[in-house]
C-alpha positions as a LaTeX table, in Angstrom:
\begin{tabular}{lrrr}
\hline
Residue & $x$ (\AA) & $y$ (\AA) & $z$ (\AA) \\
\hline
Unk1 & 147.16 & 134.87 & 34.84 \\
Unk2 & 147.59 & 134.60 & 38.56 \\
Unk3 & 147.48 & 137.96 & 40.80 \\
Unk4 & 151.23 & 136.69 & 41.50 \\
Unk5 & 152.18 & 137.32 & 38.16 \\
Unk6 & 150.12 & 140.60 & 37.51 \\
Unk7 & 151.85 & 141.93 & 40.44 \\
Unk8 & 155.53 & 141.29 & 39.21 \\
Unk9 & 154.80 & 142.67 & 35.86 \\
Unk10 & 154.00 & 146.00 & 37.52 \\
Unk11 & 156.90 & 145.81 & 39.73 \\
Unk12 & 159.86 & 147.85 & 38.94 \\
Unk13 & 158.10 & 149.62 & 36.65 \\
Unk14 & 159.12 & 153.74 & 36.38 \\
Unk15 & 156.04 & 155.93 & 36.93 \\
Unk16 & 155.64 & 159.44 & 38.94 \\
Unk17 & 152.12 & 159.21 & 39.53 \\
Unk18 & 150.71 & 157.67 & 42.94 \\
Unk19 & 149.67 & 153.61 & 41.37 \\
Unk20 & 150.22 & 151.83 & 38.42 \\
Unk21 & 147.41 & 149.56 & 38.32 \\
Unk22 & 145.95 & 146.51 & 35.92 \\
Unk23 & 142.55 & 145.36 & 35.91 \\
Unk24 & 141.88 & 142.12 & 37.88 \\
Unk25 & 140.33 & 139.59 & 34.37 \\
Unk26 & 136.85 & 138.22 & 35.48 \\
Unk27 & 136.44 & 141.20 & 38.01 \\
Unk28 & 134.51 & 144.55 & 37.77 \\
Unk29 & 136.63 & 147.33 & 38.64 \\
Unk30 & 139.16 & 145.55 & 40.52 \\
Unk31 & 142.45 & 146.33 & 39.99 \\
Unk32 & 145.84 & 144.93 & 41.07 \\
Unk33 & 148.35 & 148.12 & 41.73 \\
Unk34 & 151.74 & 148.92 & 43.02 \\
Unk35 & 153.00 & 152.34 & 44.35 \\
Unk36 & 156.44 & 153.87 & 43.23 \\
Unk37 & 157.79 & 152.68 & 46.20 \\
Unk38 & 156.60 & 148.82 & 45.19 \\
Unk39 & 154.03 & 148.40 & 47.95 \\
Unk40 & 151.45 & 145.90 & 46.69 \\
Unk41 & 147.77 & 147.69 & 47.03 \\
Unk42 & 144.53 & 146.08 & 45.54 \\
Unk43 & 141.68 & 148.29 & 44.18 \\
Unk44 & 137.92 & 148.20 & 44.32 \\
Unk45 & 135.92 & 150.93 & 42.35 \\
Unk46 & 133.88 & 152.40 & 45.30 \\
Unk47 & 129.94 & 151.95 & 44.73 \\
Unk48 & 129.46 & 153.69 & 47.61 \\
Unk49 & 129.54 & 157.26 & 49.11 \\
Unk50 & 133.31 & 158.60 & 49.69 \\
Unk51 & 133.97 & 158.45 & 53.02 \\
Unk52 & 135.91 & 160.94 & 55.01 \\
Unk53 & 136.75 & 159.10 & 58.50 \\
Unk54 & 140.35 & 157.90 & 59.06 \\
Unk55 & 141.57 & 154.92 & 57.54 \\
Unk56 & 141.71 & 151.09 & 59.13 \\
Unk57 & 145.62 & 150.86 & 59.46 \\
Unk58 & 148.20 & 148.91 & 60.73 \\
Unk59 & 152.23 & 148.89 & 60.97 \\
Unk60 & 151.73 & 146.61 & 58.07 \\
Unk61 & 148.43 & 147.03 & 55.91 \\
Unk62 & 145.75 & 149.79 & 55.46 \\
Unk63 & 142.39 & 149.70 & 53.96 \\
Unk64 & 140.89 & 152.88 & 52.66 \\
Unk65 & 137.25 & 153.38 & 52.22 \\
Unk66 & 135.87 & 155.66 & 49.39 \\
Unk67 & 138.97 & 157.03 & 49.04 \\
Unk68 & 140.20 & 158.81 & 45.41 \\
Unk69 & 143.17 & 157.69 & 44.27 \\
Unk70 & 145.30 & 158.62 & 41.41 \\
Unk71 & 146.06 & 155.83 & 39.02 \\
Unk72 & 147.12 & 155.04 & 35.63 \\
Unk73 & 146.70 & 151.71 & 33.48 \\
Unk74 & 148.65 & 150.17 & 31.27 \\
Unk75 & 148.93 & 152.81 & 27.68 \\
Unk76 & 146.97 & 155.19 & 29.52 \\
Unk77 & 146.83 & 158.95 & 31.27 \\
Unk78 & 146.83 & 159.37 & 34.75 \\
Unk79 & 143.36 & 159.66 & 36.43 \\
Unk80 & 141.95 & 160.11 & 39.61 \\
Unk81 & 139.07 & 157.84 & 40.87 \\
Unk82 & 137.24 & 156.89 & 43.58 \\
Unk83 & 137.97 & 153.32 & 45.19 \\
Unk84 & 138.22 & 151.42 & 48.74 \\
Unk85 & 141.76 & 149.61 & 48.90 \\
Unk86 & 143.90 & 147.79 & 50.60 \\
Unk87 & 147.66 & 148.78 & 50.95 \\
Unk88 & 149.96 & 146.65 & 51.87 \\
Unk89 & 152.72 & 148.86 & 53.98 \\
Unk90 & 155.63 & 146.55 & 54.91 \\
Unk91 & 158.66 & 147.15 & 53.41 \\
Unk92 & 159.44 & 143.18 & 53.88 \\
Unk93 & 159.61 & 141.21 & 50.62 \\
Unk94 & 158.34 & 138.68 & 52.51 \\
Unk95 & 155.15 & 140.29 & 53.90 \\
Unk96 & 154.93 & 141.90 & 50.28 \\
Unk97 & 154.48 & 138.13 & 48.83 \\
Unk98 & 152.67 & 136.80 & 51.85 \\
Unk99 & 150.04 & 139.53 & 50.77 \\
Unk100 & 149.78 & 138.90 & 47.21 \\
Unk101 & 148.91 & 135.35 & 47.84 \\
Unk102 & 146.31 & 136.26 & 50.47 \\
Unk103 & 144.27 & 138.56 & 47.32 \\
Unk104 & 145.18 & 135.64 & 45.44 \\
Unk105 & 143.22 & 133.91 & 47.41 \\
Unk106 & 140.62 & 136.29 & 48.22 \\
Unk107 & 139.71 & 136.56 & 44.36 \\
Unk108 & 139.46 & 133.22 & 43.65 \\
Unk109 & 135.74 & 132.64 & 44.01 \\
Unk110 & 134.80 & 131.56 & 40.55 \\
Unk111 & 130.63 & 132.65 & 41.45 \\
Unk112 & 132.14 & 136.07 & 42.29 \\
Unk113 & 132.95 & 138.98 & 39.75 \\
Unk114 & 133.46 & 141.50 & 42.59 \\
Unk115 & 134.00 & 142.52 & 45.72 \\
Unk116 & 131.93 & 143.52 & 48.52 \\
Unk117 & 133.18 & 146.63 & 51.01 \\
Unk118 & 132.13 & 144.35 & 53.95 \\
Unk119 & 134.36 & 141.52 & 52.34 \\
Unk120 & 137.03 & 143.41 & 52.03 \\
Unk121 & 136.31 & 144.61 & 55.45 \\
Unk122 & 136.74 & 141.20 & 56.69 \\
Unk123 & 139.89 & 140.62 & 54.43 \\
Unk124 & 141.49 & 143.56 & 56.25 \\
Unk125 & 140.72 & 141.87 & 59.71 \\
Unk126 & 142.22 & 138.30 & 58.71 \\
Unk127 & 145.25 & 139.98 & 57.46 \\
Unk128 & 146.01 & 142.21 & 60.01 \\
Unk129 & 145.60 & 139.54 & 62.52 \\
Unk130 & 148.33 & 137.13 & 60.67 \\
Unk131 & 150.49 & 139.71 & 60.35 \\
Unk132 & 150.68 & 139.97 & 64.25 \\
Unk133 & 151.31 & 136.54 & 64.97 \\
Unk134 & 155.18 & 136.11 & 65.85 \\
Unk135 & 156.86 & 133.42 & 65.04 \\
Unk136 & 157.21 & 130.15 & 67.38 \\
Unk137 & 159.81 & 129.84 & 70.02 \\
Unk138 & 161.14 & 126.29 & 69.06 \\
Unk139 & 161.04 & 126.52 & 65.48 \\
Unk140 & 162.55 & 123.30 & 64.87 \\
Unk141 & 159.63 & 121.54 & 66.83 \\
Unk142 & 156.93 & 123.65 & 65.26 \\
Unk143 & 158.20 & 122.53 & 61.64 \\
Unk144 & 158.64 & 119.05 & 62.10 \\
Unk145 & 154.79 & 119.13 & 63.68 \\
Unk146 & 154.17 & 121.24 & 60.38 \\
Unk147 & 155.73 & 118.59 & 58.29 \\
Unk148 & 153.71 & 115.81 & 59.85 \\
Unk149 & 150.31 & 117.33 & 59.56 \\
Unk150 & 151.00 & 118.39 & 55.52 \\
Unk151 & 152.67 & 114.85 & 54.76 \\
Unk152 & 149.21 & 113.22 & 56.86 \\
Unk153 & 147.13 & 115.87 & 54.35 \\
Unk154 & 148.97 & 114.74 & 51.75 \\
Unk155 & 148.86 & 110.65 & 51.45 \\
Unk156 & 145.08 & 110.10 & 53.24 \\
Unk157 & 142.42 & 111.67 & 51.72 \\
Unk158 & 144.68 & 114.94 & 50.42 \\
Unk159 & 144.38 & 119.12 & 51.17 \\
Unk160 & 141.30 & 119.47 & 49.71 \\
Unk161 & 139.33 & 117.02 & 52.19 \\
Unk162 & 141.22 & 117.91 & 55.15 \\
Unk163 & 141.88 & 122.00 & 55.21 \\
Unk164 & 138.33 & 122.96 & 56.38 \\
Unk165 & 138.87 & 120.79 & 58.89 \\
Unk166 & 142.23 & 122.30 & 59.87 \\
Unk167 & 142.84 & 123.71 & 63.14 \\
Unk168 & 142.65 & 127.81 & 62.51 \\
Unk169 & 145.15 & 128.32 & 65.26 \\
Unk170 & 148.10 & 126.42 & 66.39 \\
Unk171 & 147.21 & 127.06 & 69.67 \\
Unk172 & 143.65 & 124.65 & 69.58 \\
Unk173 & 143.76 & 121.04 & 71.07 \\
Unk174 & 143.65 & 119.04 & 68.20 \\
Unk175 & 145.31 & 119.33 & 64.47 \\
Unk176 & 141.62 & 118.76 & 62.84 \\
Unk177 & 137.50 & 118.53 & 64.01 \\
Unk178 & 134.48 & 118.18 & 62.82 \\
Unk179 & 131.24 & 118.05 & 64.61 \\
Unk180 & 132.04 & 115.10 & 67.33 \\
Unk181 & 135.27 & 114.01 & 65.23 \\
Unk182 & 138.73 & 114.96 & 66.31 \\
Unk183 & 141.80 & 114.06 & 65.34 \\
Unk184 & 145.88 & 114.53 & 66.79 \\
Unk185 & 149.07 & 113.66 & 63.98 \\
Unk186 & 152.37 & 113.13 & 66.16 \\
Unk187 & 155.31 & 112.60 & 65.07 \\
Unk188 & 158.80 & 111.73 & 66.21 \\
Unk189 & 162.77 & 111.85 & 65.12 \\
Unk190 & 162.58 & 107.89 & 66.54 \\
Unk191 & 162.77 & 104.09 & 65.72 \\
Unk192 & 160.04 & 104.36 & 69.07 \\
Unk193 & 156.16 & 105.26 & 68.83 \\
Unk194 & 156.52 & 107.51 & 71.83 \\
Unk195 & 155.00 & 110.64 & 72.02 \\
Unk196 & 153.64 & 113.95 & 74.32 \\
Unk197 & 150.04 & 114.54 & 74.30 \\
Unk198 & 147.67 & 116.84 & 76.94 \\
Unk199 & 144.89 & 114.75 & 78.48 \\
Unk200 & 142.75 & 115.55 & 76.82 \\
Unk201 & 143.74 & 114.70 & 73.54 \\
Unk202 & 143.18 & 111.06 & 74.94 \\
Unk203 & 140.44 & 111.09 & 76.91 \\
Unk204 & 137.34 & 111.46 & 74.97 \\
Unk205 & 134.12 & 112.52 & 76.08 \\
Unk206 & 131.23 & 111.36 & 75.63 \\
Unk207 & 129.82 & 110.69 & 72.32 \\
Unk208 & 133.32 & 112.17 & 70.69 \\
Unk209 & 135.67 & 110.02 & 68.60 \\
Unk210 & 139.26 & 110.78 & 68.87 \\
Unk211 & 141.81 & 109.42 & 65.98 \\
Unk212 & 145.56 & 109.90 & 66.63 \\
Unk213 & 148.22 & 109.82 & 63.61 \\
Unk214 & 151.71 & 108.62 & 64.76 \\
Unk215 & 154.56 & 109.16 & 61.95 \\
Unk216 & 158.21 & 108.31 & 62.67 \\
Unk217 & 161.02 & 110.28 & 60.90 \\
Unk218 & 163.86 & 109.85 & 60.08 \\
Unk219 & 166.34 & 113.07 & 58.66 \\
Unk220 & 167.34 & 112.87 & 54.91 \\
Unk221 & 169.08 & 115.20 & 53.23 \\
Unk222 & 167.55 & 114.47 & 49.90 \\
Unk223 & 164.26 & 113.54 & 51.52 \\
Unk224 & 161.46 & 115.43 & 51.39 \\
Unk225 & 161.45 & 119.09 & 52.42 \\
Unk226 & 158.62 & 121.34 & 54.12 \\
Unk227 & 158.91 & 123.63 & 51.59 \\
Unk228 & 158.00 & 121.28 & 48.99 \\
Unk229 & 155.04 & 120.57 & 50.84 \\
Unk230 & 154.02 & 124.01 & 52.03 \\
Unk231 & 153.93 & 124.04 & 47.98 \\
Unk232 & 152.32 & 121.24 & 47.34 \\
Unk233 & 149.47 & 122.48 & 49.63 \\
Unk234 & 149.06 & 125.74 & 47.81 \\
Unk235 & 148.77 & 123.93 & 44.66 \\
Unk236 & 145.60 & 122.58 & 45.88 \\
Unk237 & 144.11 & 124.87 & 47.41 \\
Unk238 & 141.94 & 127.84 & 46.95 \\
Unk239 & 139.50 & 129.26 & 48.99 \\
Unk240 & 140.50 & 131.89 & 50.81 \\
Unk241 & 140.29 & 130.86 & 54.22 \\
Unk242 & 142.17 & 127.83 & 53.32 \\
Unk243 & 145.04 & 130.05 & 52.03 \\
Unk244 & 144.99 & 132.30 & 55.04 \\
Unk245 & 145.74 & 129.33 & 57.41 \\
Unk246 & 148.29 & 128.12 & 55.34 \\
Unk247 & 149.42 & 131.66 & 55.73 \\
Unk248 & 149.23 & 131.61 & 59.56 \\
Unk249 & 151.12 & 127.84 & 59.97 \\
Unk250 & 153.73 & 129.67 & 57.40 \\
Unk251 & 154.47 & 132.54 & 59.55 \\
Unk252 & 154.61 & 130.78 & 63.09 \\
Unk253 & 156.81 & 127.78 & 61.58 \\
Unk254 & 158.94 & 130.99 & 59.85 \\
Unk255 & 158.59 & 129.31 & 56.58 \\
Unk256 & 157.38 & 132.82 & 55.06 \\
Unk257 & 160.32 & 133.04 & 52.78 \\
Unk258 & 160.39 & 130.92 & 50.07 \\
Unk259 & 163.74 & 130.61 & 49.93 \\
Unk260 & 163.91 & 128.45 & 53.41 \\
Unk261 & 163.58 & 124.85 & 52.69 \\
Unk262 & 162.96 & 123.63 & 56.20 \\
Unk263 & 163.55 & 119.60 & 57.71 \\
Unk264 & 164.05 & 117.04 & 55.26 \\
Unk265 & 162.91 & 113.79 & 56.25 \\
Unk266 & 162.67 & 110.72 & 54.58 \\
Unk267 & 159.17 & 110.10 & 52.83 \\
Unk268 & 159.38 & 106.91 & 51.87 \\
Unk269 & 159.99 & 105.79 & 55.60 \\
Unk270 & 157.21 & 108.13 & 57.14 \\
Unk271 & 154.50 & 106.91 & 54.78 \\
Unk272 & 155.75 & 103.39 & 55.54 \\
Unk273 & 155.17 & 104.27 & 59.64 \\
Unk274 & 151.96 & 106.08 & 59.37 \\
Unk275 & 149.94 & 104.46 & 61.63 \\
Unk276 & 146.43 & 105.57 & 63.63 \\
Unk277 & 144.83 & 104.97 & 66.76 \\
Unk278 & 141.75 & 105.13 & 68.55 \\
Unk279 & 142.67 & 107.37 & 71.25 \\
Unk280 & 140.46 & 105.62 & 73.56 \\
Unk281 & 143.21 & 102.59 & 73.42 \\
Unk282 & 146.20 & 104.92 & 74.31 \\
Unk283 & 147.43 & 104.29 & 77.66 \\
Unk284 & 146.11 & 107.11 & 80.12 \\
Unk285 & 143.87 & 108.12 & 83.21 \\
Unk286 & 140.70 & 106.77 & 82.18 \\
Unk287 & 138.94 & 110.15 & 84.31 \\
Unk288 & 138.33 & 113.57 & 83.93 \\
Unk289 & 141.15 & 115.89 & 85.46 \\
Unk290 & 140.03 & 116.42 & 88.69 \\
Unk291 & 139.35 & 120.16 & 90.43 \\
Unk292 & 142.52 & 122.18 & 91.08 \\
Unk293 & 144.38 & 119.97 & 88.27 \\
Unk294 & 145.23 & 121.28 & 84.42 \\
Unk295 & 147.58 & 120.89 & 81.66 \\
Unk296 & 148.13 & 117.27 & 82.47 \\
Unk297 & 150.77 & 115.53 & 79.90 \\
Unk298 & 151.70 & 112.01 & 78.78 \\
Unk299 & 154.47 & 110.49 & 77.02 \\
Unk300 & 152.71 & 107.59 & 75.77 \\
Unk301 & 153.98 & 104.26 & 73.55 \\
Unk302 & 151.21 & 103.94 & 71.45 \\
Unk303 & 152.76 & 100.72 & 69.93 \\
Unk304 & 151.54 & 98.90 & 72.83 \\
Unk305 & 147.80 & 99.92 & 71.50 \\
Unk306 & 146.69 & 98.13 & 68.49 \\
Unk307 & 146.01 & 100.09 & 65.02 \\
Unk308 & 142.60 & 100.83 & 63.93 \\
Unk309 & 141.65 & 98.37 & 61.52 \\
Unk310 & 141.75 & 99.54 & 57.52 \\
Unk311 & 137.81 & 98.87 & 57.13 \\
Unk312 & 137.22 & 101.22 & 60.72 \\
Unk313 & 139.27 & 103.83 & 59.36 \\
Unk314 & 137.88 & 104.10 & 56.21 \\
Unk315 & 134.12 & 104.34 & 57.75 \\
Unk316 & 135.62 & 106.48 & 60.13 \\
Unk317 & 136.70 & 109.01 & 57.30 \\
Unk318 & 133.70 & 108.92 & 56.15 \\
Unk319 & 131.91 & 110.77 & 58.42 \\
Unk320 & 134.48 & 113.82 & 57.85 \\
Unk321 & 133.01 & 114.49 & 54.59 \\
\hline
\end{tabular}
């Protein structure tokens, strides 16, 4: 049973005590809980001393150290025990979900049968911090880019082999790295292989091999959504830093809510497009930026650069693993 599903079968349940809670199976003394006023909370019996300094807390999540709370399982008397916690505090559905599926996530380590204070330390830290990050100005630009890199996941190599290599911010230069490997997916609402890239997204240095992924869409209203990816991804994935970057690309595209479908675009005609590149055979400056200069943009026609040959790229994958 998933920590999803615990969770809903303790919601809406009547109860004048502070938590209803249910053990966590495969965990020692972990328990999933939910106050009477339905915020999500996750419980760890303390093996520690109780601690008496202020809670970690923010508009949206706390985590309590040593702290006695007053519970009650299922067929069972109220009790009062010691624990550290986390509590989610939003009254968003939304955020309620989004931090479900992060303890989802967090307990999913099949070596592990509890959990550490400093983990859930950590936890606290990674949660707080995506629950801060506000959603992107052009929405419908940040999806479609969301789209491409998830449909790219999804038809070369899948989420598994390509999530730890996932860019942890949307802000970093390329979609995914690895040691001296990089790699850029474009895409564009086009019958033209035109696209913007920063200057350094072509231009290499040295020793560093630079793949771009160009995908042309095309809008279908019974194509394939984002959502259904975003899914798709989460089906695959476990580990829990996996599931907080999904989390992150979630928030900033605004795809939190399940409910919002996102593009459509026809799948059949992006896998038939997807195409890569050596960067290094894109048209641009073939020089650093010089002093004084930054932020330097193309729009480049990669179809006047030839695609990498199917025996390169599969070498080249290779060396991702």
């Amino acid at each position: 049973m998933t920590i999803t599903e615990l969770y809903n079968g303790l919601k809406g349940s009547e109860f004048e005590h502070a938590f209803k809670v249910v053990s966590v199976p495969r965990f020692s003394g972990v328990y999933i809980g939910v106050s009477s006023t339905g915020q999500p909370c996750l419980f760890v019996e303390s093996k520690g001393e109780r601690f008496n300094g202020p809670s970690m807390k923010t508009s949206r999540v706390t985590l309590g150290i040593g702290r006695d709370y007053k519970i009650s399982l299922p067929d069972s008397s109220p009790r009062t025990k010691t624990f550290d916690s986390l509590i989610c505090e939003s009254d968003e559905e939304v955020d309620r979900r989004t931090f479900i599926s992060l303890i989802d996530g967090l307990l999913n380590d099949p070596t592990e049968n509890y959990i550490k204070r400093a983990d859930l330390t950590s936890f606290f830290l990674s949660v707080s911090r995506l629950f801060s990050i506000p959603p992107a100005k052009d929405l419908g630009a940040e999806r479609q880019g969301l789209w491409g890199e998830l449909f790219f996941m999804s038809r070369i190599r899948g989420f598994k082999f390509w999530f730890p290599f996932w860019h942890s911010e949307p802000t970093r230069k390329f979609d995914f790295s690895a040691s001296n490997l990089r790699l850029e997916v474009k895409t564009a609402v086009s019958d033209e292989r035109i696209h913007q890239f920063s200057h350094r997204q072509v231009y290499p240095y040295e020793g560093e091999e630079i793949g771009l992924a160009s995908i042309l869409l095309r809008k279908e209203d019974t194509g394939l959504s984002l959502r259904k990816l975003i899914d798709s991804a989460k089906e695959s994935i476990s580990e829990e830093e996996h599931v907080i970057k999904l989390a992150k690309a979630e928030r900033v595209s605004g795809m939190e809510n399940n409910d919002e479908l996102g593009p459509f675009f026809d799948e059949t005609e992006a896998e038939r497009s997807l195409a890569l590149f050596w960067a290094r055979d894109a048209p641009h400056f073939n020089m650093a930026e010089p002093a004084g200069v930054s932020q330097t943009h193309y729009r480049i026609d990669l179809s006047t650069a030839p695609a990498i040959p199917l025996e390169d790229l599969i070498n080249w994958l290779s060396k991702w693993s």
